[in-house]
C-alpha positions as CSV (number, residue, x, y, z in Angstrom):
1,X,13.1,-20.7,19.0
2,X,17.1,-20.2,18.2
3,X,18.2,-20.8,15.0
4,X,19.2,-24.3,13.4
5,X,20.7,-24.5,10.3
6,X,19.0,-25.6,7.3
7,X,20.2,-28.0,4.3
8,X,20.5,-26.3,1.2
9,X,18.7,-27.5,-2.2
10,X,20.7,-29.5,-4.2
11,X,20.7,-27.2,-7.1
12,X,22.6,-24.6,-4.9
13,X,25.5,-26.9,-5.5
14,X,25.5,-25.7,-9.3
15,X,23.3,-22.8,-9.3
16,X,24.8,-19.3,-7.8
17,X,20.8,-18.1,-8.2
18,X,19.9,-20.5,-5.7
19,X,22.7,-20.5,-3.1
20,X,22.9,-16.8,-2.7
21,X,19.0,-16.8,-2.1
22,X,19.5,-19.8,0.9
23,X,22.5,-17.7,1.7
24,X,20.0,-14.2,2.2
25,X,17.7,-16.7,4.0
26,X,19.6,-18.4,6.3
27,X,21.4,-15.1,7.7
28,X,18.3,-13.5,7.9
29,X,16.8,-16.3,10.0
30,X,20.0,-16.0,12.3
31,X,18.9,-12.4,12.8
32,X,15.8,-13.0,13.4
33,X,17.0,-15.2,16.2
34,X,19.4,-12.8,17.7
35,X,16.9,-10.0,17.6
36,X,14.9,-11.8,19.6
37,X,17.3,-12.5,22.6
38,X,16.6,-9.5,24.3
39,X,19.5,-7.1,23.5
40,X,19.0,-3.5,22.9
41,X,20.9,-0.6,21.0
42,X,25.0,-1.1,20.4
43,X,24.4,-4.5,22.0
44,X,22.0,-5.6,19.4
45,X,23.5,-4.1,16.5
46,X,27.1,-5.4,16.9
47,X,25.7,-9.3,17.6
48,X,23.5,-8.8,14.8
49,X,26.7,-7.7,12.8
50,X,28.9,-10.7,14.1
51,X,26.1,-13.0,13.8
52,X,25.4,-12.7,10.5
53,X,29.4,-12.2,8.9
54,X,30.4,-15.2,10.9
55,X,27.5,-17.5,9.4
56,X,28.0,-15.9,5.8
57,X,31.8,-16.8,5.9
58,X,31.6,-20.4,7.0
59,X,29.1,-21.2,4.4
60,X,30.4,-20.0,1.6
61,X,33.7,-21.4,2.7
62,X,31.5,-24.7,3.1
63,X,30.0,-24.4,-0.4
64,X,31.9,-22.1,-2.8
65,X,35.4,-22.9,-1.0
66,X,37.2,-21.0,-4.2
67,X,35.7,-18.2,-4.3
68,X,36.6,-15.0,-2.9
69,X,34.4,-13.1,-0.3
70,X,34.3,-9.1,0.3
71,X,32.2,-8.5,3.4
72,X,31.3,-5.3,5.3
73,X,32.1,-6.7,8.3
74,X,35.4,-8.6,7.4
75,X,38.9,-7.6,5.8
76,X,39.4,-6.7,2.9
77,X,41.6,-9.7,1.2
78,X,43.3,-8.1,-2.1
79,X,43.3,-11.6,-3.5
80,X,39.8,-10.6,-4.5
81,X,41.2,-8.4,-7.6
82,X,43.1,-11.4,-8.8
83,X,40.2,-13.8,-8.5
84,X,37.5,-15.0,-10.9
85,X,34.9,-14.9,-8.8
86,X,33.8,-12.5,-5.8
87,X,30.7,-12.7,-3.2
88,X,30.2,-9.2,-1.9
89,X,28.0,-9.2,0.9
90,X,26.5,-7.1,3.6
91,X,25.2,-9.3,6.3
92,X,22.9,-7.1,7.9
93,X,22.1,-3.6,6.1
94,X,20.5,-1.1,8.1
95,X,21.7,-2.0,11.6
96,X,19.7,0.9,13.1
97,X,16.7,-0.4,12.0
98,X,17.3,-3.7,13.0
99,X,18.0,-2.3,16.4
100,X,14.1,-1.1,16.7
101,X,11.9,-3.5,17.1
102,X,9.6,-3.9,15.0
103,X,10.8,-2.5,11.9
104,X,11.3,-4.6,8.9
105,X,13.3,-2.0,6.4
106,X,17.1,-4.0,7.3
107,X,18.1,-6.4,4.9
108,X,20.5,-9.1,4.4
109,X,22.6,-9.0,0.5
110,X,24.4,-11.5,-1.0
111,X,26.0,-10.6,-4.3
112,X,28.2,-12.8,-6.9
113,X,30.4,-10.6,-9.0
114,X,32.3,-12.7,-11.9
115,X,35.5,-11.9,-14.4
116,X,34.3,-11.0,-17.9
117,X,36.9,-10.8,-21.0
118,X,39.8,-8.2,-20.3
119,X,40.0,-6.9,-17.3
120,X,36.2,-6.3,-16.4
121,X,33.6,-8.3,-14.7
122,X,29.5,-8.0,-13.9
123,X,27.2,-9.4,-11.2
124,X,25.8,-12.2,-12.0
125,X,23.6,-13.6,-9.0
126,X,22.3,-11.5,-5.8
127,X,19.8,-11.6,-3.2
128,X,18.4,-9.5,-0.8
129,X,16.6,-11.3,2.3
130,X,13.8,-8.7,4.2
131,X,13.6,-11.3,6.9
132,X,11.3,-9.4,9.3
133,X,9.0,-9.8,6.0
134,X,9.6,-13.2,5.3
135,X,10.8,-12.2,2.0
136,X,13.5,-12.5,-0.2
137,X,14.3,-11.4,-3.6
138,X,16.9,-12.9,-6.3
139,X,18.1,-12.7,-9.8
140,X,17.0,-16.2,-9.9
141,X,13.4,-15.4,-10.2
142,X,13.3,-11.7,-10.2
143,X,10.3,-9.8,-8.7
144,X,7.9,-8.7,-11.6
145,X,8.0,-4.9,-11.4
146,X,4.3,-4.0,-11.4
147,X,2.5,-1.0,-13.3
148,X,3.2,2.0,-10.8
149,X,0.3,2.7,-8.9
150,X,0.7,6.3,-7.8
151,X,0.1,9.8,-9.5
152,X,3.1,11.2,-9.1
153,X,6.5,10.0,-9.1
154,X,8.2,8.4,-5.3
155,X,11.8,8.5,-4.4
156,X,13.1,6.5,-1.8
157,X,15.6,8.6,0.1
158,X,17.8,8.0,3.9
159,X,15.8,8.2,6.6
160,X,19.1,9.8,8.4
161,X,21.1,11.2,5.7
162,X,19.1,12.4,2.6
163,X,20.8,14.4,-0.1
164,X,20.0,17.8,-0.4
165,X,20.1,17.9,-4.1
166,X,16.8,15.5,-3.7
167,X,14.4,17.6,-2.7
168,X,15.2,20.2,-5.8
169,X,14.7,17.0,-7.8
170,X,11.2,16.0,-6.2
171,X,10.4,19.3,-7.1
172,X,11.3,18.8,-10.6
173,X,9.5,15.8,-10.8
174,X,6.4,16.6,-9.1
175,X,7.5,13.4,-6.6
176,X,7.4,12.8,-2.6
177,X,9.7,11.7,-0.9
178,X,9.6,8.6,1.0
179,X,12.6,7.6,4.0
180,X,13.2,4.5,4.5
181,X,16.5,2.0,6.3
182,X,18.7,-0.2,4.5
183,X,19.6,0.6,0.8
184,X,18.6,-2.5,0.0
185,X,15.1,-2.3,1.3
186,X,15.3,1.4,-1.2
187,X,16.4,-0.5,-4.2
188,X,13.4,-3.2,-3.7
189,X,10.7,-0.3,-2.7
190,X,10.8,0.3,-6.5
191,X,10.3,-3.3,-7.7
192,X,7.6,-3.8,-5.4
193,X,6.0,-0.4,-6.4
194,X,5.9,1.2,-3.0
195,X,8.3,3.6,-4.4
196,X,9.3,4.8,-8.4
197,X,13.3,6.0,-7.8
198,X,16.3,5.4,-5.5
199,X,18.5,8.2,-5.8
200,X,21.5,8.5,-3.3
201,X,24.8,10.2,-3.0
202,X,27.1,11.0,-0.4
203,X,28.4,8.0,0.8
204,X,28.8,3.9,0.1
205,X,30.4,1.1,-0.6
206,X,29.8,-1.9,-3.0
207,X,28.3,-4.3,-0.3
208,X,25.3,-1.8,0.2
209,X,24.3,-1.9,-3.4
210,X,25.8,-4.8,-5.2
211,X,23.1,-7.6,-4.3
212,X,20.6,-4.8,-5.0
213,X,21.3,-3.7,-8.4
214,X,21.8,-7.3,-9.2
215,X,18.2,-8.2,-8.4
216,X,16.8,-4.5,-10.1
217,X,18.9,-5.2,-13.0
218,X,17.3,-8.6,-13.5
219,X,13.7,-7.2,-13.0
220,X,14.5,-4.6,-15.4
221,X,14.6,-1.9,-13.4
222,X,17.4,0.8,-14.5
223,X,20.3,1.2,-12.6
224,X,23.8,3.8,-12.8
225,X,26.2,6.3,-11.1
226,X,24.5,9.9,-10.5
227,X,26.7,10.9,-13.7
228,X,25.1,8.1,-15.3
229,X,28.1,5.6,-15.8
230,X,27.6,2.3,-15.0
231,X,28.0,1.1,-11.5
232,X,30.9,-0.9,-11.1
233,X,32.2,-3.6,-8.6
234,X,35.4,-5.3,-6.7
235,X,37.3,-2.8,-7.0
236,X,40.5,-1.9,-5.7
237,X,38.9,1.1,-3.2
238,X,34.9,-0.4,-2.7
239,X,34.1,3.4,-2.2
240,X,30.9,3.7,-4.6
241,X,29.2,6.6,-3.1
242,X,26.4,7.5,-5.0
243,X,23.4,5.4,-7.5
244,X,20.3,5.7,-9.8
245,X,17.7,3.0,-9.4
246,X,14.5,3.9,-10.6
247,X,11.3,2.6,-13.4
248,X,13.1,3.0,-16.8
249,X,10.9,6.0,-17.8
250,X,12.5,8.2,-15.1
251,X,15.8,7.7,-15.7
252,X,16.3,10.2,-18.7
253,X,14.3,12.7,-16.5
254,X,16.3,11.9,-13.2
255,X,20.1,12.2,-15.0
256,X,19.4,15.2,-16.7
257,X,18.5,17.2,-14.0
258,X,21.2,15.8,-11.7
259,X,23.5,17.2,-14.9
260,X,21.6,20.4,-15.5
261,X,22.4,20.9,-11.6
262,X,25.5,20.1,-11.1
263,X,25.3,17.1,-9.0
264,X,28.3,15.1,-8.2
């Protein structure tokens, strides 16, 4: 079946919540579509790519025309440090695994960021589509973080490029380790208590965590830099390499050792 639009509610008009969640949806439901019309490897990753930025773009031009946009697959506009309010978005997050059929850890995030007093400004709204589960998560009615089920602590780390400070720290903690794709599908392991901390470093920019951390900040999950300092967005250089998202409990545990060690 190839993909046909869908209307969005009306309360999207007014309500960031509910737009970036039909955003997350209908992108993911494009890629659903193009993983399905039988292109493999580079092919597959590049229409997924295009396929997703391009329908991103022209709806949020269609339905926040004001806003700024700061997309992994498009250029960076500058305007975007001058503006009030920024989607950063990552239309398809973990390409490699949406190049292997079946498997359902790539993700689509949609992130509002918004100008605070001064010169500062937060997230306010994010989603994060898992279309291959049918499932998205927003801020607008954030995933209820359940007891944790296991015995020991799990940390969510690359499947392809781990840290190596990560397995000294699963050591610390008594923890496994579990590898998994796209960051966002990490960040969500720990609100749906498949896993208890996301620790990374080495490498990434806003769009892979922005529409994450919104949604785990708005389940109350706890979220920072390595160092601890908050994680900050649209910035002039969207470099933002390394993050903490993890059950509240560990994070005192987690940023101490990193410290004691000498992580950075």
């Amino acid at each position: 079946m190839s993909y046909e639009p869908t209307i969005p509610p009306e309360s999207a008009a007014t309500d960031d919540h509910v737009l970036a969640a039909w955003l997350a949806d209908e992108a993911g439901r494009r890629l659903l579509d193009v993983r399905g019309e039988g292109l493999e490897g580079r092919e597959l990753k590049d229409a997924g790519d295009a396929a997703a930025h391009e329908l991103l773009m022209a709806l949020l031009a269609e339905h926040r025309p004001t806003d700024a946009v700061l997309s992994e697959e498009g250029k960076d506009d500058k305007v975007r440090l001058t503006s009030e309010r920024v989607w950063i978005i990552d239309p398809l997050d973990g390409t490699r695994e949406f190049s292997e059929p079946p498997r359902d850890d790539w993700a689509v995030h949609v992130a509002l960021w918004e100008r605070t007093a001064g010169d500062g400004g937060e997230l306010t709204a994010g989603a994060v589509a898992q279309p291959a589960l049918g499932e998205t998560f927003t801020t607008g009615a954030p995933p209820v973080v359940p007891p944790s089920t296991s015995e020991s602590p799990r940390i969510a780390v690359s499947r392809s490029r781990p840290p190596e400070f990560v397995h000294g720290l699963a050591r610390e903690l008594d923890a496994q380790l579990v590898a998994m794709g796209s960051a966002g599908v990490k960040v969500l392991s720990v609100a749906r208590d498949l896993t208890d901390a996301y620790v990374h470093a080495g490498g990434q920019y806003e769009w892979d965590s922005a529409a994450p951390v919104a949604v785990a900040r708005a389940a109350g999950l706890f979220t920072s830099r390595i160092d601890g300092s908050p994680l900050r967005y649209n910035q002039d250089d969207v470099y933002l390499p390394d993050l903490v998202v993890c059950r509240p409990e560990l994070a005192d545990r987690i940023l101490t050792w990193i410290a004691d060690n000498g992580v950075s």
